[in-house]
One Martini backbone bead per residue (centre of mass of N, CA, C, O) as a GRO file, in nm:
protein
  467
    1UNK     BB    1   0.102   0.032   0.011
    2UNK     BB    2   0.106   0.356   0.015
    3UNK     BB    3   0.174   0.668   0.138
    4UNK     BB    4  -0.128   0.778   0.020
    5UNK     BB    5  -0.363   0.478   0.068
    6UNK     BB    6  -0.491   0.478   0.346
    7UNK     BB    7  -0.762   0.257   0.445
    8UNK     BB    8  -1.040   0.213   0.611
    9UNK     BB    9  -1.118  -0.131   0.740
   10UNK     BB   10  -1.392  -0.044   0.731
   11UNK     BB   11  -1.689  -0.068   0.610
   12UNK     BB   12  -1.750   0.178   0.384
   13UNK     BB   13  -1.535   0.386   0.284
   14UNK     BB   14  -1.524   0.750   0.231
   15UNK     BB   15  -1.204   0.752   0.267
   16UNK     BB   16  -0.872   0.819   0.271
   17UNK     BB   17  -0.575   0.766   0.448
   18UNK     BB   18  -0.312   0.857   0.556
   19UNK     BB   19   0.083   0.742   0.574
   20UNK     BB   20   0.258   0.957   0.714
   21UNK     BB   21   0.372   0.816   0.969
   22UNK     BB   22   0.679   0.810   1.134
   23UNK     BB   23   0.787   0.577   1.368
   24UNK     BB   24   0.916   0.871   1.526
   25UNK     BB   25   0.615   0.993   1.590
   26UNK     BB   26   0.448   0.719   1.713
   27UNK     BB   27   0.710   0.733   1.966
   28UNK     BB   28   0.604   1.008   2.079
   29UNK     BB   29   0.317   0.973   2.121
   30UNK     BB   30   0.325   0.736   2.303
   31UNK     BB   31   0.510   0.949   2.531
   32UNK     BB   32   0.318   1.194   2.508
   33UNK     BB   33   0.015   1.077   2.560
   34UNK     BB   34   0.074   1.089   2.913
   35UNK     BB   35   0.162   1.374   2.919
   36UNK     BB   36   0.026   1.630   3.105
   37UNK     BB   37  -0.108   1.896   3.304
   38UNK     BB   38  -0.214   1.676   3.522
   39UNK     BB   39   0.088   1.646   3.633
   40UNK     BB   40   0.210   1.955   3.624
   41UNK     BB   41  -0.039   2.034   3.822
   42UNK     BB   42  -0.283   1.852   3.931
   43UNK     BB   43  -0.136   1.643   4.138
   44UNK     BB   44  -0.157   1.816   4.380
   45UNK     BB   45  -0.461   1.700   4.446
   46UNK     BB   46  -0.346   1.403   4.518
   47UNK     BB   47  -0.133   1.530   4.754
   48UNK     BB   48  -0.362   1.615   4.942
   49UNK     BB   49  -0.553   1.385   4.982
   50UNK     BB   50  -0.267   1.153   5.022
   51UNK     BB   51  -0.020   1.222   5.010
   52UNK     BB   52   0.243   0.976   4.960
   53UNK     BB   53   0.035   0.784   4.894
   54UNK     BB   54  -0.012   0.857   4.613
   55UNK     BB   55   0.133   0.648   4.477
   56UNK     BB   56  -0.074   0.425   4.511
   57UNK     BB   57  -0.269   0.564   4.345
   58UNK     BB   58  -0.065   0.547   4.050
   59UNK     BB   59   0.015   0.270   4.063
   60UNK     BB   60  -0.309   0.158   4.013
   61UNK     BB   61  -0.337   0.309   3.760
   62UNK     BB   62  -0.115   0.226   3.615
   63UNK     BB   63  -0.212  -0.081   3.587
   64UNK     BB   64  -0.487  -0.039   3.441
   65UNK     BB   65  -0.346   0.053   3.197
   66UNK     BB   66  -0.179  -0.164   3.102
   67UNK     BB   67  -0.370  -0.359   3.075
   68UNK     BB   68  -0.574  -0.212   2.874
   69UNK     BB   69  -0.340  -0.201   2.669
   70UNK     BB   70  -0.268  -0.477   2.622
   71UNK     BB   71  -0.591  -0.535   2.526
   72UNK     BB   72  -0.564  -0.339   2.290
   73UNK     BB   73  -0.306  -0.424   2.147
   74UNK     BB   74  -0.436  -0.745   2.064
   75UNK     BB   75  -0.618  -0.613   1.878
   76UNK     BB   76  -0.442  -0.407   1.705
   77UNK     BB   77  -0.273  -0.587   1.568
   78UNK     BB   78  -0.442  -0.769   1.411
   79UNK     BB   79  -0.619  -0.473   1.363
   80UNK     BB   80  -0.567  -0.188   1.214
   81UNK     BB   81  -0.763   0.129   1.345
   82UNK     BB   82  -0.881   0.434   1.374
   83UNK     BB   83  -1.107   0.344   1.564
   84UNK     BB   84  -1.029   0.126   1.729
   85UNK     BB   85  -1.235   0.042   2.027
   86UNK     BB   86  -1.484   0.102   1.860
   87UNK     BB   87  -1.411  -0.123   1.586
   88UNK     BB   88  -1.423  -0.379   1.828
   89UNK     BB   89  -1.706  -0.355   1.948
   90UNK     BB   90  -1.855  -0.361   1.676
   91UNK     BB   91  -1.760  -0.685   1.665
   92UNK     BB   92  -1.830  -0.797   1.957
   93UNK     BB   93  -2.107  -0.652   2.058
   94UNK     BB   94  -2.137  -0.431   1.872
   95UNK     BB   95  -2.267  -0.141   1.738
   96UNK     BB   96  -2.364   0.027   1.983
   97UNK     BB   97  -2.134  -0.016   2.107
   98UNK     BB   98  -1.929   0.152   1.892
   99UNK     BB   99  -2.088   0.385   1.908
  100UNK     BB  100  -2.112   0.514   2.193
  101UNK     BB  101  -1.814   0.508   2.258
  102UNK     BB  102  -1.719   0.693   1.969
  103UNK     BB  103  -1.895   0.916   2.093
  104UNK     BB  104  -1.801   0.983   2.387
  105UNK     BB  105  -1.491   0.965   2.289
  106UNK     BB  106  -1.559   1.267   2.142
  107UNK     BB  107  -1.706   1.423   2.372
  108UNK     BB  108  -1.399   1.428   2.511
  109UNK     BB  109  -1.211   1.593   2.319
  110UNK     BB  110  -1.407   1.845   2.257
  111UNK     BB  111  -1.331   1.921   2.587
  112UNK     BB  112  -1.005   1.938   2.524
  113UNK     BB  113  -1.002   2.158   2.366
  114UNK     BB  114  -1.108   2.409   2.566
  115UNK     BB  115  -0.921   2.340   2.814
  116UNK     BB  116  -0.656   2.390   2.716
  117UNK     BB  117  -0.684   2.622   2.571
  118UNK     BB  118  -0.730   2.803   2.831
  119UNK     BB  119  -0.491   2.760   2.943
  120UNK     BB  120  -0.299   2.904   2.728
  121UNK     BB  121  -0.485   3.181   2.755
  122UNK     BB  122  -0.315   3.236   3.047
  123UNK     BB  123  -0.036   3.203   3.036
  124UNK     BB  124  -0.005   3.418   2.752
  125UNK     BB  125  -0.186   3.626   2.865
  126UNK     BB  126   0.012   3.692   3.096
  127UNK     BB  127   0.272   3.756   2.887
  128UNK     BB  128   0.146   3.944   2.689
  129UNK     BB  129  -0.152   4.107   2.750
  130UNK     BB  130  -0.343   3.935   2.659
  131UNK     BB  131  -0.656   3.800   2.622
  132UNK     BB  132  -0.721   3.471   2.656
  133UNK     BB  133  -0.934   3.421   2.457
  134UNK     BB  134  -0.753   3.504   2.197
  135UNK     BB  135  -0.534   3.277   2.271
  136UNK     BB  136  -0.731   3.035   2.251
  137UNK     BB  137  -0.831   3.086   1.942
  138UNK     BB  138  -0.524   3.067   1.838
  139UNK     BB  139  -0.437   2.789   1.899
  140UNK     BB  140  -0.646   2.670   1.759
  141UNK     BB  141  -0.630   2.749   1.465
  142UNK     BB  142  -0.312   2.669   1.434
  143UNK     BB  143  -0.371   2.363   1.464
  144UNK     BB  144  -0.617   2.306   1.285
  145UNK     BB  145  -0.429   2.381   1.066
  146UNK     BB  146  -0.206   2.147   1.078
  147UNK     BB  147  -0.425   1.910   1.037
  148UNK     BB  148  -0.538   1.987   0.735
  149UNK     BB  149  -0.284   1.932   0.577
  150UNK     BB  150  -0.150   1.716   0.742
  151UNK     BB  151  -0.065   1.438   0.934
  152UNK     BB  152   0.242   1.533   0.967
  153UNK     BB  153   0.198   1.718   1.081
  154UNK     BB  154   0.130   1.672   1.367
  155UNK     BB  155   0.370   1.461   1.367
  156UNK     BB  156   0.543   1.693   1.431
  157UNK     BB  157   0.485   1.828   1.645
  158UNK     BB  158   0.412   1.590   1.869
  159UNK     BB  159   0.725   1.539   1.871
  160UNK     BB  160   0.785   1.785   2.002
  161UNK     BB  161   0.657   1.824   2.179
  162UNK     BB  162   0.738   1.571   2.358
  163UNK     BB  163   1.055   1.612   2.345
  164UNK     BB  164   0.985   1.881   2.558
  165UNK     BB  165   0.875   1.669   2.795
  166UNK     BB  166   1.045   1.461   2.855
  167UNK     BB  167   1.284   1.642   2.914
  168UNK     BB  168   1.147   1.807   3.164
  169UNK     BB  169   1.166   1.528   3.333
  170UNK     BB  170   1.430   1.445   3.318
  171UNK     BB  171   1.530   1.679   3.469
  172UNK     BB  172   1.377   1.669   3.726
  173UNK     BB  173   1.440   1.450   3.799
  174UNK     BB  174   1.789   1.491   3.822
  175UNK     BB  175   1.778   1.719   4.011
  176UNK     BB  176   1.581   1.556   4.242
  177UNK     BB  177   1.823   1.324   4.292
  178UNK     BB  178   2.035   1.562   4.398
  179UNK     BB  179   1.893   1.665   4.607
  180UNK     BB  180   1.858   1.433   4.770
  181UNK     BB  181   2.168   1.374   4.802
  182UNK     BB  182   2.281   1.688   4.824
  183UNK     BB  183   2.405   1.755   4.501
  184UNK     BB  184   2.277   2.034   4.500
  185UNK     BB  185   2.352   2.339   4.427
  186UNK     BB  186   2.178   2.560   4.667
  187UNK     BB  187   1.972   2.373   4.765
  188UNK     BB  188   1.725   2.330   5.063
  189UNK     BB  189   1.700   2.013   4.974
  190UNK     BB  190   1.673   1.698   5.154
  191UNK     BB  191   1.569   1.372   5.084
  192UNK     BB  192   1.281   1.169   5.236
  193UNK     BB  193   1.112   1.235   5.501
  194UNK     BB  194   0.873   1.337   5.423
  195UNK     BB  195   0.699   1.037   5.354
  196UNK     BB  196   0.659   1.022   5.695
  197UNK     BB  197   0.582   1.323   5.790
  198UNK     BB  198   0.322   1.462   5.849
  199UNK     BB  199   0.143   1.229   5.921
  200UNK     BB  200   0.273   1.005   5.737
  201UNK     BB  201   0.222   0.796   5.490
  202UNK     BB  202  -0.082   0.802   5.588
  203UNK     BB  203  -0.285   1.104   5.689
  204UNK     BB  204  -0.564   1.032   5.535
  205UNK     BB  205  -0.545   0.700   5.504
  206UNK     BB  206  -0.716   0.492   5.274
  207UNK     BB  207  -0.947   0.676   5.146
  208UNK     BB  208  -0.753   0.886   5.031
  209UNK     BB  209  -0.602   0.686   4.804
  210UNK     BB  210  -0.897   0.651   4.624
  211UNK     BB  211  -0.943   0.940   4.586
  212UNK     BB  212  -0.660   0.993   4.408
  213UNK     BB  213  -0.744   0.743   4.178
  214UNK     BB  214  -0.926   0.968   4.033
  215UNK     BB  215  -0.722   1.176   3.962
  216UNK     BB  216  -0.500   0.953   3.847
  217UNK     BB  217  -0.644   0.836   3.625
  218UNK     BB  218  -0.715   1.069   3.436
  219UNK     BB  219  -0.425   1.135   3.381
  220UNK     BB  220  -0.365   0.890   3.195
  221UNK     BB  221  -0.484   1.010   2.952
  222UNK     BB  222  -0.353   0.865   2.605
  223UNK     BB  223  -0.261   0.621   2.532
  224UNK     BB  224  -0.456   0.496   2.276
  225UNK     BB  225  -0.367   0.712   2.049
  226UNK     BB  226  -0.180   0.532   1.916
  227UNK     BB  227  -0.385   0.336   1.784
  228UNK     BB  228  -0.465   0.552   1.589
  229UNK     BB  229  -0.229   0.640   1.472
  230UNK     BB  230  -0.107   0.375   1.364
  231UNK     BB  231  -0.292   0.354   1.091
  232UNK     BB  232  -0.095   0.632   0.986
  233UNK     BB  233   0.103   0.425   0.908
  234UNK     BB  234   0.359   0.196   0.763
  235UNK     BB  235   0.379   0.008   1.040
  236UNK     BB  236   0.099  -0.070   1.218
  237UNK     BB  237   0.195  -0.283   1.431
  238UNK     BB  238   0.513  -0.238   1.514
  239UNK     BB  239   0.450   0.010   1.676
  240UNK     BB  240   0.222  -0.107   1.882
  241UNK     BB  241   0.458  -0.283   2.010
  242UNK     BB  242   0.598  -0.077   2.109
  243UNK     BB  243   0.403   0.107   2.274
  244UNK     BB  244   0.325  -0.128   2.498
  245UNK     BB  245   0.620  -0.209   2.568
  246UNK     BB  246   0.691   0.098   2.692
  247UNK     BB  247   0.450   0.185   2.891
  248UNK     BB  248   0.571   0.093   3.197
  249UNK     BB  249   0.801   0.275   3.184
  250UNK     BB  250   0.678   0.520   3.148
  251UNK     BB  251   0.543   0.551   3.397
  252UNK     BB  252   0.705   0.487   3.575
  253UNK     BB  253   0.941   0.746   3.499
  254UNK     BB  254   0.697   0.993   3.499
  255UNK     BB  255   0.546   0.971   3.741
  256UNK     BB  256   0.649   0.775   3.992
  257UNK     BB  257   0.918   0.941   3.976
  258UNK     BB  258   0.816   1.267   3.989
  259UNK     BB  259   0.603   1.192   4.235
  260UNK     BB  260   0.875   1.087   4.444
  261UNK     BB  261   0.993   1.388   4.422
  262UNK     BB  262   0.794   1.540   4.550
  263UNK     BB  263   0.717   1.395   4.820
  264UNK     BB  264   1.014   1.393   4.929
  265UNK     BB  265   1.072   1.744   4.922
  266UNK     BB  266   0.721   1.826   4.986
  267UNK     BB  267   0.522   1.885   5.173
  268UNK     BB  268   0.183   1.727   5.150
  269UNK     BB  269   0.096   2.047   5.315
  270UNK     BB  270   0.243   2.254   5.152
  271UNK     BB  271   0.100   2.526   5.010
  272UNK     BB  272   0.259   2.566   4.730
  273UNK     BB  273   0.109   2.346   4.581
  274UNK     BB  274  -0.097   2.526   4.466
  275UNK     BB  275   0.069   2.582   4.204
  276UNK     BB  276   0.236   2.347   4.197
  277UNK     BB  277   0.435   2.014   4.213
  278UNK     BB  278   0.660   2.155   4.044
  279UNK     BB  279   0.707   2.415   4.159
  280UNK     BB  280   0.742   2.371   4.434
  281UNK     BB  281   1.017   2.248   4.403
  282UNK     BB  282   1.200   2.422   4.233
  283UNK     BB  283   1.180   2.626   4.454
  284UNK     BB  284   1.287   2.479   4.698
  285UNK     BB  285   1.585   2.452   4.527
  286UNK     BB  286   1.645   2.737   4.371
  287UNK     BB  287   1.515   2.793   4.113
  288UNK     BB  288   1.557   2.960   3.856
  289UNK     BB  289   1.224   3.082   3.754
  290UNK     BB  290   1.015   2.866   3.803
  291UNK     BB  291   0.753   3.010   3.697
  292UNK     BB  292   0.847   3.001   3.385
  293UNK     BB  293   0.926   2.717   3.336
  294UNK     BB  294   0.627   2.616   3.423
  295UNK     BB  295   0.502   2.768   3.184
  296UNK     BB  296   0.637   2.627   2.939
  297UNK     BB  297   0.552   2.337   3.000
  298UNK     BB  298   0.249   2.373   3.006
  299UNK     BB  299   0.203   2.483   2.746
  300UNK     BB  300   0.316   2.260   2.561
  301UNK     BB  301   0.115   2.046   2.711
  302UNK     BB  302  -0.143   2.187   2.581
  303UNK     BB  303  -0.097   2.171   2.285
  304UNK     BB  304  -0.030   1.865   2.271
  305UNK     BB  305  -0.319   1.788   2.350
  306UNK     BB  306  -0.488   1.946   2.160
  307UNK     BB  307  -0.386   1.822   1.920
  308UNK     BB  308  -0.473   1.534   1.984
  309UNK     BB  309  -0.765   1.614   1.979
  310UNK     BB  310  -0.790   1.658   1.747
  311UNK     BB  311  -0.725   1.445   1.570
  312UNK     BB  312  -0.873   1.215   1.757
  313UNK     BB  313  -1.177   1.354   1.698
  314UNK     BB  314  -1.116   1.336   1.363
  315UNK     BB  315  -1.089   0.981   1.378
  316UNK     BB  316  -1.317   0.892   1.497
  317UNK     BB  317  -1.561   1.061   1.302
  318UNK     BB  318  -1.478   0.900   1.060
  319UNK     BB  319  -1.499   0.601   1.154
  320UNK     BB  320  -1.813   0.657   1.217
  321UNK     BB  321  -1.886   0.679   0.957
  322UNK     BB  322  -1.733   0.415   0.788
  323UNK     BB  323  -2.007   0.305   0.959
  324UNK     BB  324  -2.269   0.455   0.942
  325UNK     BB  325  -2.230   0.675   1.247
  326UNK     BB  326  -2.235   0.910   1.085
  327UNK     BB  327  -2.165   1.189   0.892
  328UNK     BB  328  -2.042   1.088   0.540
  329UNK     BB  329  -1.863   1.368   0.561
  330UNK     BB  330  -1.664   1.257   0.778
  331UNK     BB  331  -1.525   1.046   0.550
  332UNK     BB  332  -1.417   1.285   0.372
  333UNK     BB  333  -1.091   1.340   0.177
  334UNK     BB  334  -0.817   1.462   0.088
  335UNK     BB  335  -0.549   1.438  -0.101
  336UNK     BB  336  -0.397   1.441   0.173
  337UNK     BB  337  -0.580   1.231   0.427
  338UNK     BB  338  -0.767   1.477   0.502
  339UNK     BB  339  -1.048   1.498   0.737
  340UNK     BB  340  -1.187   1.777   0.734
  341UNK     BB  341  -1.468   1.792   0.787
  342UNK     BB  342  -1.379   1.643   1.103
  343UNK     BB  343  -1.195   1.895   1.174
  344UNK     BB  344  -1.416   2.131   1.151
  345UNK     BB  345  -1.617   2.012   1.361
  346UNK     BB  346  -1.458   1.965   1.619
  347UNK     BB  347  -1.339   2.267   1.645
  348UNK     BB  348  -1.586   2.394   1.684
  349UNK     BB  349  -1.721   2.291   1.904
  350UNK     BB  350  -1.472   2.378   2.095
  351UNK     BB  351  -1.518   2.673   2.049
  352UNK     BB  352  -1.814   2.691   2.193
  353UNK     BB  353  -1.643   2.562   2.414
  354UNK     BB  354  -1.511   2.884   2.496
  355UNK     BB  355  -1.745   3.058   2.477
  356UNK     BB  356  -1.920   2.910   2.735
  357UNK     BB  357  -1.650   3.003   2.947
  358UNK     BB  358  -1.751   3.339   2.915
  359UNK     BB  359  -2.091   3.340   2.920
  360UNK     BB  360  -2.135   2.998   3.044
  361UNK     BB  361  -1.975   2.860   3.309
  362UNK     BB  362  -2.225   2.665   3.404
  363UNK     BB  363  -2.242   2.510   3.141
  364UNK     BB  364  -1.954   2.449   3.134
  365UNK     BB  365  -1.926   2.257   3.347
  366UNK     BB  366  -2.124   2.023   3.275
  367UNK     BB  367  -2.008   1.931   3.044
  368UNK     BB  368  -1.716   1.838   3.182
  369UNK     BB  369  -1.854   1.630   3.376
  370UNK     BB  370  -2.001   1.456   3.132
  371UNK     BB  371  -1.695   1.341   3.088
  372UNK     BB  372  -1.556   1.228   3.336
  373UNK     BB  373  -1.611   0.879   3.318
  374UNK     BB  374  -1.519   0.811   3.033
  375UNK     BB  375  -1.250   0.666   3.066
  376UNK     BB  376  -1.371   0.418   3.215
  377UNK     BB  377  -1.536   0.323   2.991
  378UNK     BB  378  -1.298   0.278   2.789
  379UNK     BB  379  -1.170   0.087   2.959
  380UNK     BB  380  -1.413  -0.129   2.989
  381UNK     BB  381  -1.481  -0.188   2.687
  382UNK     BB  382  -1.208  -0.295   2.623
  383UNK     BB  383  -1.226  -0.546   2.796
  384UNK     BB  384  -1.502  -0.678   2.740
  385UNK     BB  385  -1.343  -0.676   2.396
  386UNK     BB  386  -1.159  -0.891   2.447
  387UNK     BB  387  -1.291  -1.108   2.568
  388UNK     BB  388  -1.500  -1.166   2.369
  389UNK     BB  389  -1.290  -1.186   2.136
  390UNK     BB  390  -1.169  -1.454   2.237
  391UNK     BB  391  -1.431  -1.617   2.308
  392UNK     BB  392  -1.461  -1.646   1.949
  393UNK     BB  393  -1.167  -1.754   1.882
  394UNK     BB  394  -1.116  -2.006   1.969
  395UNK     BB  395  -0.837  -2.179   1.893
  396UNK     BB  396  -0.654  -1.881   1.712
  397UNK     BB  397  -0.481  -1.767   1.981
  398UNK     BB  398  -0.168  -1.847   1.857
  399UNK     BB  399  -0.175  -1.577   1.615
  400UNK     BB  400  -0.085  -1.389   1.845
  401UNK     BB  401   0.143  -1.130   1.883
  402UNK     BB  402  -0.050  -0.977   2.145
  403UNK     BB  403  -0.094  -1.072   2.511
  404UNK     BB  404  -0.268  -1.136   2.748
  405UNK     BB  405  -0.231  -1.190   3.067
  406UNK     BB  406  -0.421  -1.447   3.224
  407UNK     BB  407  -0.630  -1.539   3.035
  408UNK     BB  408  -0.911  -1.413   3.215
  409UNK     BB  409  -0.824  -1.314   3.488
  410UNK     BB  410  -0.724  -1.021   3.463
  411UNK     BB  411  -0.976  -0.950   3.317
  412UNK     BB  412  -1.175  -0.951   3.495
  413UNK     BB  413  -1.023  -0.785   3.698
  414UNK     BB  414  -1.041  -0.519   3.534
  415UNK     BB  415  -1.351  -0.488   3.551
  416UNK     BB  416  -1.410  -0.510   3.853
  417UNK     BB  417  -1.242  -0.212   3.913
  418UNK     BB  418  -1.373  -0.045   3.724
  419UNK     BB  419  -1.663  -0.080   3.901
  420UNK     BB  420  -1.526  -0.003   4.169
  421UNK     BB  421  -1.486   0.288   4.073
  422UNK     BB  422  -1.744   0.377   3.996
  423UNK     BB  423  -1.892   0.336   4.304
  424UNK     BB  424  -1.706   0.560   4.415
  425UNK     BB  425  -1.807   0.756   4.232
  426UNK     BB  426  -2.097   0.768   4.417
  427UNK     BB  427  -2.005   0.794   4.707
  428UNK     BB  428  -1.843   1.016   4.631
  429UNK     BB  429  -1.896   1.350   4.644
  430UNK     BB  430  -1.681   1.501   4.430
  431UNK     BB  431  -1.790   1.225   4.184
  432UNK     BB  432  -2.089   1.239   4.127
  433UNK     BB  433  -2.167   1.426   3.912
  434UNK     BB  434  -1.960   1.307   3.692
  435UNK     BB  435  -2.145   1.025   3.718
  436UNK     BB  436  -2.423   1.104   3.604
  437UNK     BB  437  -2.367   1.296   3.344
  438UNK     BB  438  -2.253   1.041   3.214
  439UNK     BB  439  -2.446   0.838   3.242
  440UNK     BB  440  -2.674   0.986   3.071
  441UNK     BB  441  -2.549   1.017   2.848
  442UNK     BB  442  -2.468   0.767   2.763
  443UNK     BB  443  -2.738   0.651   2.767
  444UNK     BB  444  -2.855   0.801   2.486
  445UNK     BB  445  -2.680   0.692   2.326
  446UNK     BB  446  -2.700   0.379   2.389
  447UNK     BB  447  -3.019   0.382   2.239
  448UNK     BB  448  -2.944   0.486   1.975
  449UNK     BB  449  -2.764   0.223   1.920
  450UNK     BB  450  -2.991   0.049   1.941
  451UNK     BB  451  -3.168   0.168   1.738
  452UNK     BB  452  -2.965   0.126   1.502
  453UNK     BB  453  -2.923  -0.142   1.471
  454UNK     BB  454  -3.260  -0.246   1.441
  455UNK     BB  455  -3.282  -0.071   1.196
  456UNK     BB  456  -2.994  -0.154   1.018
  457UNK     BB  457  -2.817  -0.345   1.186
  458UNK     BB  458  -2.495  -0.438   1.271
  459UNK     BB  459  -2.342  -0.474   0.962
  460UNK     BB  460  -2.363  -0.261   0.724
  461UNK     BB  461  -2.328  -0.295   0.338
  462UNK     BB  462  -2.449  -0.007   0.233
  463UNK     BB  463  -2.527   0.273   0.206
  464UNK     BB  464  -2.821   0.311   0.175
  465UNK     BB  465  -2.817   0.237   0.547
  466UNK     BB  466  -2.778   0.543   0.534
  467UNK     BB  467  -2.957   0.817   0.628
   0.00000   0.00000   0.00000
């Protein structure tokens, strides 16, 4: 196949995908797209929660994400398709089944497009005097204009964002172990004492552990994206298994190793921590200019976010359309193999909540609730779209490149632990909102999947089919 007629593999796809994306961009996206501004702001909400243990937080949740993604990779190997876990869902569970979460995951990404724009028109409007809002408008422009272009853009770009995210944690991570040795000149702080000082490694118990596991769990939200990026590349098989093989160390040392180095340097109670859980070390460590650094940094973080959401939720757009479960419009591609058309209508939709955040921030606000849970939906779907599909295979998976580990004790027990942070968030106060207005959207997307596919089949195979 050439390298600017990559063919959607759903049935009766609407238009063509370019295979531009190069192994070393497929390799920065996969390692770019678990760091967000949540590692390096959000954090710091989950070390106030849960103190040190916050660890056993990121832990766990890092836990979760591996074995998911082991299970989406075992999926993804053997069949590379740009709607990913949306269109095995769709041949395991059901239509409405693919239906359902290719929808409910386009408007979570449609909804990361203005909250990413809003934090760097904060940024760049505080560094620059301009209005926030223009500079969010500005930033989502830029970029919508280069997913427009060719896929390459954005692989390209997404590239150097990844590779100056990793950069900083690396750097960070490297300072902060110099501190802890007390070998770094002129630092105010070593050791590790902070573990357990401060009314010790779970100052506020065992429950907030798990208050903290959900603060944790949406940070890493993003790893997933390699498997829809890589159906635009050249070789995706072999990036896919690069990027399932990388999974652990990249958590391992981009999360756990930079939280590690957090609780160790600053009391998970001292005030600083509000600015942000990456600045408070910087401080207290004396480096110059620490907000300014960390303002780059998180500018950085939030542009690759928003690049990956637009192309991400213009990616599920046409899969879903190339499935005739969206506007047909929606599957149409430029020469350049850019479905343009779903790149303007995702970027519109995130103008609009960019918008409602400024004349309608209480609207704005539930919005975003709407879509808090969707991250474990997509998880839970994973496992039993994998579960499903490996028990219709019997006897078949001796010829799968990538095995999910102890299958089915594993999957099975990924569903319990997904299904029990669910009824969590139903108990904790704080994420009650979040989990009725998920779950009641989720409800009616479901509905509408189920009418379509008593009314149309299960799986359409002519156009006809598409009202």
């Amino acid at each position: 196949m050439s390298e600017h007629t990559a063919t959607s593999s759903s049935p009766g796809a609407g238009g063509q995908l370019s295979q531009g994306l190069k192994g070393r961009q497929i390799t920065m996206i996969s390692i770019g797209g678990v760091i967000g501004a949540g590692l390096f702001v959000g954090s710091s909400n989950a070390i106030a929660a849960a103190g040190p243990a916050v660890l056993l937080s990121y832990l766990a949740a890092a836990a979760l994400v591996v074995l998911c993604m082991q299970m989406l990779g075992e999926m993804a190997v053997a069949n590379p398709d740009t709607g990913s876990f949306s269109t095995y869902a769709d041949r395991a569970l059901g239509r409405w089944a693919g239906f359902s979460i290719g929808w409910l995951y386009w408007w979570f990404y449609v909804l990361v497009i203005p909250i990413e724009a809003i934090v760097a028109g904060e940024v760049l409007g505080g560094l620059l005097g301009v209005s926030s809002w223009v500079i969010a408008f500005a930033v989502i422009v830029v970029l919508a204009g280069t997913n427009l272009l060719s896929v390459r853009n954005y692989g390209e770009f997404e590239y150097w964002f990844a590779l100056l995210k990793v950069i900083a944690i690396v750097g960070f991570i490297i300072v902060g172990v110099l501190a802890i040795f007390g070998v770094l000149p002129g630092s105010g702080v070593s050791g590790i004492s902070n573990l357990w000082n401060n009314g010790g490694f779970m100052p506020n118990g065992s429950v907030a552990i798990v208050a903290a596991l959900l603060t944790a769990m949406f940070s890493f939200q993003g790893s997933e994206i390699v498997t829809i990026a890589a159906a635009e590349s050249e070789n995706p098989r072999n990036n896919i298994k690069k990027a399932i093989r990388a999974v652990v160390w990249r958590l391992g040392l981009f999360y756990l190793g930079s939280i590690f180095i957090v609780v160790s340097l600053v009391p998970w109670n001292a005030e600083g921590l509000d600015s942000g859980s990456y600045q408070a070390v910087l401080e207290r460590m004396n480096i110059p200019a620490a907000p300014a650094i960390m303002d780059i940094v998180v500018l950085v973080a939030v542009c690759s976010c928003l690049n990956s959401a637009i192309y991400t939720a213009s990616r599920m757009a046409f899969s879903l359309a190339t499935r005739r479960d969206a506007p047909a419009a929606l599957a149409a591609t430029s020469a350049s193999g850019v479905p343009r058309v779903a790149v303007i209508a995702s970027t519109a939709i995130g103008m609009v909540a960019v918008i409602a955040n400024y004349l309608l921030p209480q609207l704005f606000n539930y919005l975003l609730a709407s879509s808090g849970a969707i991250a474990l939906m997509m998880y839970l779907v994973i496992a039993l779209t994998q579960y499903a599909t490996r028990r219709k295979s019997r006897g078949e998976d001796h010829s799968l490149e990538v095995k999910m580990w102890l299958f089915p004790y594993l999957t099975l027990a990924t569903i319990a632990f997904i299904a029990a942070v669910l009824l969590l968030m139903a108990i904790l106060p704080g994420h009650r909102l979040e989990l009725w207005l998920t779950l009641a959207l989720a409800a009616a997307v479901v509905l509408l999947g189920l009418q379509r596919q008593r009314k149309y089949g299960s799986h359409p195979s002519t156009p006809a089919d598409h009202p």
